[in-house]
N, C-alpha and C positions, 0 to 999 in steps of 0.2 A: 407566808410573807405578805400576800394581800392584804392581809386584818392589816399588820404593820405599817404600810404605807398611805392610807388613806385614796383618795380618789386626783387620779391625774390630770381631771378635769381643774381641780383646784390650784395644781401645776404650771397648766396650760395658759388658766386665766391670769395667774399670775407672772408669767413669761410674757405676755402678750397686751396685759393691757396698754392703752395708751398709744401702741405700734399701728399708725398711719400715715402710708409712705403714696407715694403714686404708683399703681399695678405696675408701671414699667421700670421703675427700681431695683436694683439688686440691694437686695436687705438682706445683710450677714449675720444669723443668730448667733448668739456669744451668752457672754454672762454679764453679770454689774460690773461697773466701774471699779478698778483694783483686783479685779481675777486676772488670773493666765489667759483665762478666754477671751478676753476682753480685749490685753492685748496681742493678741495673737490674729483675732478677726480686725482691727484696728491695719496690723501689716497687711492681712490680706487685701483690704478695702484701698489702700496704698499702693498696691501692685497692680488693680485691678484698674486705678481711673483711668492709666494711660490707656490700657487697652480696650473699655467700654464705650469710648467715644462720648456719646453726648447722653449715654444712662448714665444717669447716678449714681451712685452707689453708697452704702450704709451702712451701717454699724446700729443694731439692734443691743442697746446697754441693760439687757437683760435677759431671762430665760437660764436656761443649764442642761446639764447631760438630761435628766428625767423628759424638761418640756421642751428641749429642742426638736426631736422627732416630730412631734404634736404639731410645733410651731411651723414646722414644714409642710408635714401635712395637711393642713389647715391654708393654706399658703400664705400666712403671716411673715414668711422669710421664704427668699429664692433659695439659698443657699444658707446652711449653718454648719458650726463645729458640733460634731456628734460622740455619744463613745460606742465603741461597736458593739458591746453587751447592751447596753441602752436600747441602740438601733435595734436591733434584733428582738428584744423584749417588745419594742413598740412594733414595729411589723406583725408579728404574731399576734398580739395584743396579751401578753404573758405577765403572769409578776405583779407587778404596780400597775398596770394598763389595764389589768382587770378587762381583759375582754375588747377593750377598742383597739382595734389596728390602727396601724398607719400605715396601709399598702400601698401609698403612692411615693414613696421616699424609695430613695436609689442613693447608690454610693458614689462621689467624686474620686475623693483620692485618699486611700489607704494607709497606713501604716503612717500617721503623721510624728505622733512620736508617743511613747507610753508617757499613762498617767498613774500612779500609784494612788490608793489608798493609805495614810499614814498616821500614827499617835504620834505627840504633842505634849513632851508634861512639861510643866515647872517643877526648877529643881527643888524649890522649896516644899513641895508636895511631900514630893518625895523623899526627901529629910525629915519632915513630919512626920509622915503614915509610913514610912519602909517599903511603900506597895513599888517597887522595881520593875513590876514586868505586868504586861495587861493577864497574865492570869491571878495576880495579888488582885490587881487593883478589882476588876469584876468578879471576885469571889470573895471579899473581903467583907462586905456588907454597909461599906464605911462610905459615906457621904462623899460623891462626888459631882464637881459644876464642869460639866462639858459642854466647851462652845463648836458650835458649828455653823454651815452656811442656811438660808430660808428654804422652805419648799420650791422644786423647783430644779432644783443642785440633783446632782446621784449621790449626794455624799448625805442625806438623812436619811434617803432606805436603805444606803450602806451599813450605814452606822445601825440602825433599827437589824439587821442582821450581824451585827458584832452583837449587840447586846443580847438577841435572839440565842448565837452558841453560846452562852453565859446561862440561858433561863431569867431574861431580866428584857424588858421593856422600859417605854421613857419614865410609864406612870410608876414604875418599882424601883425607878432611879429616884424620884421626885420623893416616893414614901420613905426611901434609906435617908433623908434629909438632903440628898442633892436637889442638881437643876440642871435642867437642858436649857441652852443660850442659843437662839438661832439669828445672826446676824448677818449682816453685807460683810465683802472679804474685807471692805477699809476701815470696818472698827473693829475687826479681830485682836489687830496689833495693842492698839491700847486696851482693851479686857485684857489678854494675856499679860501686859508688862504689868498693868496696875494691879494682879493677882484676884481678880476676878471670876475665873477661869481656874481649874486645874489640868485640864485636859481638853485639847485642840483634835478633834478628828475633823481628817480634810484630805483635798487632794493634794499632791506636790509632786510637780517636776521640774528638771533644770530650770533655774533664773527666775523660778516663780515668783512674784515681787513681794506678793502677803506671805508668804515664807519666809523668805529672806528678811522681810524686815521685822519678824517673830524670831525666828534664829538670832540674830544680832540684837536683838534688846532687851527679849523678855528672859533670858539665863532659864533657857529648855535644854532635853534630851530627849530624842527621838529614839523611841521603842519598835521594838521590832512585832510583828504582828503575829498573835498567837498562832498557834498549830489551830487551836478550836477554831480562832475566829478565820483562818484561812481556810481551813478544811468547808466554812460554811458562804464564804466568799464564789471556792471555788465550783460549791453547786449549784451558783449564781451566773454562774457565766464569765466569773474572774480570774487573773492567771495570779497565781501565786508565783511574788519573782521579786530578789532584789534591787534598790533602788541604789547608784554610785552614792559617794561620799560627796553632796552637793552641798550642805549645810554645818554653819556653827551647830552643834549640839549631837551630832551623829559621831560615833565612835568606829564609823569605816562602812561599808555599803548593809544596808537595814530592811527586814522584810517586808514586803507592803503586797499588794493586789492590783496588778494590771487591769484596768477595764478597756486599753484600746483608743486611739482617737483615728479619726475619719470625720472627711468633709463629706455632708450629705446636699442633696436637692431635691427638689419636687421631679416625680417624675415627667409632669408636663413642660419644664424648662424646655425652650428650645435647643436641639441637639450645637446647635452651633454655636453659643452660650458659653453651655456647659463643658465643650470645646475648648473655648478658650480659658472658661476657670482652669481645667488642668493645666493645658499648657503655660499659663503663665504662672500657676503655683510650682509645674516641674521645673520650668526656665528661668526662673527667679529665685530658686533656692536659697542661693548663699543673700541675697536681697533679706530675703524674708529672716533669714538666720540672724541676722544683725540685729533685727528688731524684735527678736522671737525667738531669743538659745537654744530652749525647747526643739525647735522644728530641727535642731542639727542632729538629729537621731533617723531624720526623714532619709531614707534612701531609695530614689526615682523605680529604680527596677524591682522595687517589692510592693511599689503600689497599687498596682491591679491583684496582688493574692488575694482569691479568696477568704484567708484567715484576717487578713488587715481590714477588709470591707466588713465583712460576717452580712451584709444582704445584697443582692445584685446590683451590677453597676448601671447606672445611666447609658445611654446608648451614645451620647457626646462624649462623653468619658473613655465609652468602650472603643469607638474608633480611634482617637488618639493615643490608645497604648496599641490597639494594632499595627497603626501608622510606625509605629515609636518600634514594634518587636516587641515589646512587653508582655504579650500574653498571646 
């Protein structure tokens, strides 16, 4: 998997350039403008001003699952959306970290809501080639243009491991007469409607907006994800698990690869900070839900498990779920 992902550093820098805030800022790592993450750290940063008084607070319009970790580490953001396979690969420095930790990251709050892994075809494709199910399509030999997000995202070492249980790489996609497409999530939609595109690997969960407005325009069907490519998801740190019937193009709940989301922070945050990011993301729930459908899968008393964090919690964190009974 290392050879596949390249260097995280190149992640990092691209998560991060440009991001110059004042030290006493709460800077929320997310992703580009038109992700789920974007807004989802968007509600947070909303929930957050009444109760930070006269800090700031931010919204960092870039980074992803891969250099979020980093970006914390590094202390380019107080706080960001993380996925907990992610976290844990950077902690250790595992995987795509190739050897760099990021031991100073700790977990907020758990169990935010799953994110699947998912395919994406146009139905035209598939009227074309016959390829039906990602075991056609990647054993087939037949030219395929898959678009995805830039470096940076979990979803191009994801992806670089679908192709991996296949025996196939970007450059062996590119010689079959395909093309890898790697864009922001706000020109997905028109690549895919304008059939540019045969194939959409991405993340999707409820209300996600670059979904949703791919489902409703571009006339897709959402493929369920092979046994191959899950079996090798899952030695990645993914859960194999189905996704509800959220989407035009899905024919009832569809397999995809849980990676987990979790709010992370530096572990030097001050404990009373960090304090209040929980209790105002537990106390503000149905708030946050309004603006963020995703977060309604969040359930307060499963957010200190272990399995929802996957690295240790911050110590602001941890005495409010004691406070709480939580743990």
């Amino acid at each position: 998997m290392k050879k596949l992902m390249g260097t995280v550093a190149f992640a990092t820098t691209l998560a991060v350039a440009g991001a110059a805030f004042a030290a006493d800022t709460i800077r929320i790592g997310a992703m580009p403008v038109g992700s789920g993450w974007y807004v989802a750290a968007a509600a947070i940063e909303q929930a957050l001003k009444p109760v930070m008084g006269s800090t700031p607070v931010e919204v960092i319009a870039r980074g992803g699952g891969v250099a979020n970790p980093m970006v914390v580490e590094q202390g380019k953001a107080e706080i960001a959306m993380s996925n907990v396979a992610t976290s844990v690969w950077a902690m250790n420095g595992e995987e795509l970290y190739q050897g760099k930790k990021a031991t100073h990251i700790r977990s907020l709050v758990g169990g935010l809501n799953p994110v699947y892994m998912a395919a994406i075809v146009k139905n035209d494709f598939i009227k074309k080639t016959g390829l039906d199910t990602m075991d056609k399509i990647f054993t087939s030999g037949k030219p395929i243009r898959i678009v995805m997000k830039p470096q940076g995202s979990n979803v191009p070492p994801t992806v670089d491991l679908i192709l991996a249980a296949y025996g196939l790489d970007r450059a062996k996609i590119k010689a079959q007469g395909g093309e890898i497409i790697q864009v922001n999530p706000e020109q997905t939609p028109d690549i895919m409607r304008e059939g540019r595109a045969d194939i959409l690997l991405d993340t999707v969960l409820k209300g996600h907006p670059m979904i949703t407005e791919v489902s409703l325009t571009a006339d897709v069907t959402f493929l369920d994800l092979s046994e191959k490519a899950l079996k090798k998801l899952s030695e990645n740190g993914l859960k194999a698990a189905k996704y509800p019937e959220w989407f035009k193009g899905q024919k009832g709940p569809t397999w995809g690869a849980d990676f987990g989301t979790h709010l992370i922070a530096r572990a030097d945050l001050p404990d009373d900070v960090a304090y209040k990011v929980v209790k105002t993301f537990i106390e503000k729930r149905d708030e946050l839900v309004k603006a963020y459908p995703a977060f309604g899968a969040f359930n307060a008393k499963d957010a200190a498990k272990p399995e929802n964090n996957g690295i240790p919690l911050h110590p602001g964190a941890a005495k409010y779920y004691k406070e709480q009974g939580m743990m």
